[in-house]
VOVO-371066 format. One record per residue (C-alpha): chain; y, z, x. Coordinates in Angstrom, 1 decimal. Layout:
REM VOVO-371066
   mol    north       up     east
     A        Y        Z        X
...
END
This chain:
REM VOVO-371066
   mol    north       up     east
     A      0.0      0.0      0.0
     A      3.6     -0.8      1.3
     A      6.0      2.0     -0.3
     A      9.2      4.0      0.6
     A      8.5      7.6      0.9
     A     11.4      9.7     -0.4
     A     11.5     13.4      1.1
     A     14.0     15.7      0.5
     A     17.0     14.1      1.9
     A     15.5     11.3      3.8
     A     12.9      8.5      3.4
     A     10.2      6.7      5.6
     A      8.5      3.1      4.9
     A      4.9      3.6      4.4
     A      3.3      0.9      6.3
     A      0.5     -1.5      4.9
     A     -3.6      0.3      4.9
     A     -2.1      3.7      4.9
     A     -3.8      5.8      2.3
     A     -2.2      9.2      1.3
     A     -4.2     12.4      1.6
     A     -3.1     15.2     -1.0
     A     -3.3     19.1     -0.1
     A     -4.8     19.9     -2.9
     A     -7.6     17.9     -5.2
     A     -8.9     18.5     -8.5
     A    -11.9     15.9    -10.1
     A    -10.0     13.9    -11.3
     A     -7.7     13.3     -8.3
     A    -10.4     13.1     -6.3
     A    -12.7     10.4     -8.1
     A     -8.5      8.3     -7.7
     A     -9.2      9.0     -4.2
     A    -12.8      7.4     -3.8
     A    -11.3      4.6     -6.2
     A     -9.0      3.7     -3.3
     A    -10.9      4.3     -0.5
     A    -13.5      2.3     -2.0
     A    -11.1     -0.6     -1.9
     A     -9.1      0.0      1.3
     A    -12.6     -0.2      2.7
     A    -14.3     -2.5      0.7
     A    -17.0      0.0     -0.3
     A    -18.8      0.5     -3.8
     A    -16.9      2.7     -5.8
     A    -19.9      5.2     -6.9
     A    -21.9      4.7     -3.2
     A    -22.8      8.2     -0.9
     A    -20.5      6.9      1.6
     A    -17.7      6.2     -0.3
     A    -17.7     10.2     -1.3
     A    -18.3     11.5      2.0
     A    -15.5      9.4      3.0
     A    -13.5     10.4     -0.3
     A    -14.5     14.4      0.9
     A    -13.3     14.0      4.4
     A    -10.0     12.5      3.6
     A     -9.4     15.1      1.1
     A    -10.3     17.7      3.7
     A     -7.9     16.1      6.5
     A     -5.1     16.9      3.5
     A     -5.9     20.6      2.9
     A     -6.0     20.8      6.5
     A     -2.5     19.2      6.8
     A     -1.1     21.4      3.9
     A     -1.6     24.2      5.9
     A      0.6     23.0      8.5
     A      3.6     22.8      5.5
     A      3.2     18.7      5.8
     A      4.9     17.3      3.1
     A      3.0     14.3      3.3
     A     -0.3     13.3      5.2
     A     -1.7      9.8      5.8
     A     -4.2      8.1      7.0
     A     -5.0      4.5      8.0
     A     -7.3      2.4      9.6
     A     -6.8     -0.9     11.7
     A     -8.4     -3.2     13.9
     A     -8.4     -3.3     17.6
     A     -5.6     -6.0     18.8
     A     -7.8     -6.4     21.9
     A    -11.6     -6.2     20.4
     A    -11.8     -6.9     16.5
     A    -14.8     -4.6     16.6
     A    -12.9     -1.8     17.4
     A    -11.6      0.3     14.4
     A     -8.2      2.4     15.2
     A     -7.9      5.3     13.3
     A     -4.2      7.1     13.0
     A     -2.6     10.1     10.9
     A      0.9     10.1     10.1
     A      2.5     13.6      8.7
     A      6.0     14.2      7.4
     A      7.5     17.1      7.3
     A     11.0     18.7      8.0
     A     12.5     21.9      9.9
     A     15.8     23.5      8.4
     A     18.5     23.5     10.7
     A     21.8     24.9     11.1
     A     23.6     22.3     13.4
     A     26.8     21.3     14.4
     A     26.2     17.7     15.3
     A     23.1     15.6     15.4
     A     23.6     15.8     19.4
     A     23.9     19.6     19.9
     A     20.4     19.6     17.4
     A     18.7     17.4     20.3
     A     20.0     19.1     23.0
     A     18.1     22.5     21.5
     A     15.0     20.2     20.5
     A     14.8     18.6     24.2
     A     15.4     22.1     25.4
     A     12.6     23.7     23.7
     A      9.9     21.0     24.3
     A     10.4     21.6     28.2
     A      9.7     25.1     27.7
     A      6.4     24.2     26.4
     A      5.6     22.2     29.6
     A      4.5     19.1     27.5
     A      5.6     15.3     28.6
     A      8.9     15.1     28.9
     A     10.9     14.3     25.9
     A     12.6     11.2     25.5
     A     16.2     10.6     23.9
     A     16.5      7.5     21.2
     A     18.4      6.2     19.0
     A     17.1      4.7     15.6
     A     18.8      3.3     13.0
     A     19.4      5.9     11.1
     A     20.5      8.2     13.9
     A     19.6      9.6     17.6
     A     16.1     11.1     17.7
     A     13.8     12.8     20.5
     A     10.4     11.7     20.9
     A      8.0     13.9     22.2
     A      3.9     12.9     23.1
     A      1.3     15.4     23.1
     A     -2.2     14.8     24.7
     A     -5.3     16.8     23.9
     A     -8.7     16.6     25.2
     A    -11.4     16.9     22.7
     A    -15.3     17.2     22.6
     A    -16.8     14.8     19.2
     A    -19.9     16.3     18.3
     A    -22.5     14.2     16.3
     A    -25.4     15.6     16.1
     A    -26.6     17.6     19.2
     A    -24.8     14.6     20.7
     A    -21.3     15.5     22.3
     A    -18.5     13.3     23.8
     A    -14.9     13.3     25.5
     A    -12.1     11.8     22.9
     A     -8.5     12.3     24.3
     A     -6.3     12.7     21.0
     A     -2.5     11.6     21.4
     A      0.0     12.3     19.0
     A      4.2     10.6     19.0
     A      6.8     12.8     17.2
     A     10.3     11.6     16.2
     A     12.3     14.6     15.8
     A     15.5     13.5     13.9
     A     18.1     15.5     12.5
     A     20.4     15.0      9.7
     A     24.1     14.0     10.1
     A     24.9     16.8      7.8
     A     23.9     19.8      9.8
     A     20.9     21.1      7.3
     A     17.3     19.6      8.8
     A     15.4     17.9     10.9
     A     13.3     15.0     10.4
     A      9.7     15.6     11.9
     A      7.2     12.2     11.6
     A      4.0     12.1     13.5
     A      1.5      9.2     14.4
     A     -1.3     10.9     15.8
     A     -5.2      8.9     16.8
     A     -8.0      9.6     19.1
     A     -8.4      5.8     20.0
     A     -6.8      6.3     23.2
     A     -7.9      3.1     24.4
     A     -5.4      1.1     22.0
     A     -2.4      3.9     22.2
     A      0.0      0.3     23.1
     A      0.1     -0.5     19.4
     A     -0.5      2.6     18.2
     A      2.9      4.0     19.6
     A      4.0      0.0     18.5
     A      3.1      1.1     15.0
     A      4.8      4.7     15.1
     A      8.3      3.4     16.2
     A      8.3      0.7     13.3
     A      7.8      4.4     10.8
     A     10.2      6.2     13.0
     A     12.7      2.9     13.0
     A     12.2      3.2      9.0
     A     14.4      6.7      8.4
     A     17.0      6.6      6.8
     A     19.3      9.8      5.6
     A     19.5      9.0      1.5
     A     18.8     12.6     -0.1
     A     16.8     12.3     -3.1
     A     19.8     13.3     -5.8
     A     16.7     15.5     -7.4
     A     16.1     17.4     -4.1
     A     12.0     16.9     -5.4
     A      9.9     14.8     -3.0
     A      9.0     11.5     -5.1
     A      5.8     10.1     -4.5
     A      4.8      6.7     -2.3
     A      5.9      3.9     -4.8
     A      5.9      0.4     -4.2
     A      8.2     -1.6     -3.2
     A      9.8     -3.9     -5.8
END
């Protein structure tokens, strides 16, 4: 689905493929789920894989809630270099208050406090909508199937982007473990990232993915 993502007080352009992951599921939300995975994936609607699919998804969203995302995605794409190989990505929105005086003085206390953590070092841009820091995180991981284990390297790019009116920061996340394709993956994230723009929903409720006209 292609949509525009309203927050409260700025939106994102959901890209193609992505498929939304709620925090909270009853039946009936989740058979909508396996509906649309079973199409995203070209899968039979009522087939054991298409659930456990449906299940992990919904799982990956209750996850998320936890974190106070206000809204979790998921999408899957093909390799540009191998056609066999799937890509698998997570994108998370979600905002910070903040009490700033300018857009600038918000980044220098963002760039600031992502040294401290000893992670990569931050990077200053500027979108469209405004200036930005960009911060990647690596984590190594073990993927155990089975009695099976093996190394995945999980990356996740972070546009941190505050307001011009001195009330929150932006926070949108592209994270994946196919390290191998992290090119277009980053590629991908500053296409979202290059999306923002600072409209405030005149309801100050988030309104769902819709599409575009």
């Amino acid at each position: 689905m292609i949509g525009h993502l309203d927050q409260r007080g700025f939106g994102i352009t959901v890209p193609e493929g992505f498929i939304e992951l709620p925090a909270d599921i009853d039946p009936e939300g989740f058979d909508r789920l396996k509906e649309v995975v079973a199409e995203r994936f070209s899968l039979a609607a009522d087939a054991e894989v298409t659930a456990q699919a449906a299940l992990g998804f919904a799982t990956m969203g209750a996850m998320a809630a936890q974190t106070r995302a206000g809204f979790v995605a998921t999408a899957v794409y093909r390799s540009p270099d191998d056609p066999e190989r799937l890509i698998m990505v997570w994108l998370t929105v979600t905002e910070m208050p903040s009490a700033h005086e300018s857009p600038e003085v918000a980044l220098a206390g963002l760039v600031e406090a992502h040294q401290a953590r000893g992670q990569l070092e931050p990077n200053r841009v500027r979108l469209t909508a405004g200036p930005a820091v960009v911060t990647i995180v690596e984590e190594p991981m073990l993927l155990h199937v089975g009695e099976e284990s093996a190394p995945v390297l999980r990356r996740e790019v972070t546009a941190w982007a505050p307001d011009p009116f001195g009330t929150r920061v932006a926070v949108i996340s592209l994270a994946t473990n196919s390290w191998q394709d992290w090119e277009p993956v980053c590629g991908l994230a500053l296409d979202i990232f290059d999306s923002l723009d600072w409209a405030p929903a005149t309801t100050g409720e988030e309104v769902p993915v819709a599409p575009h006209p």
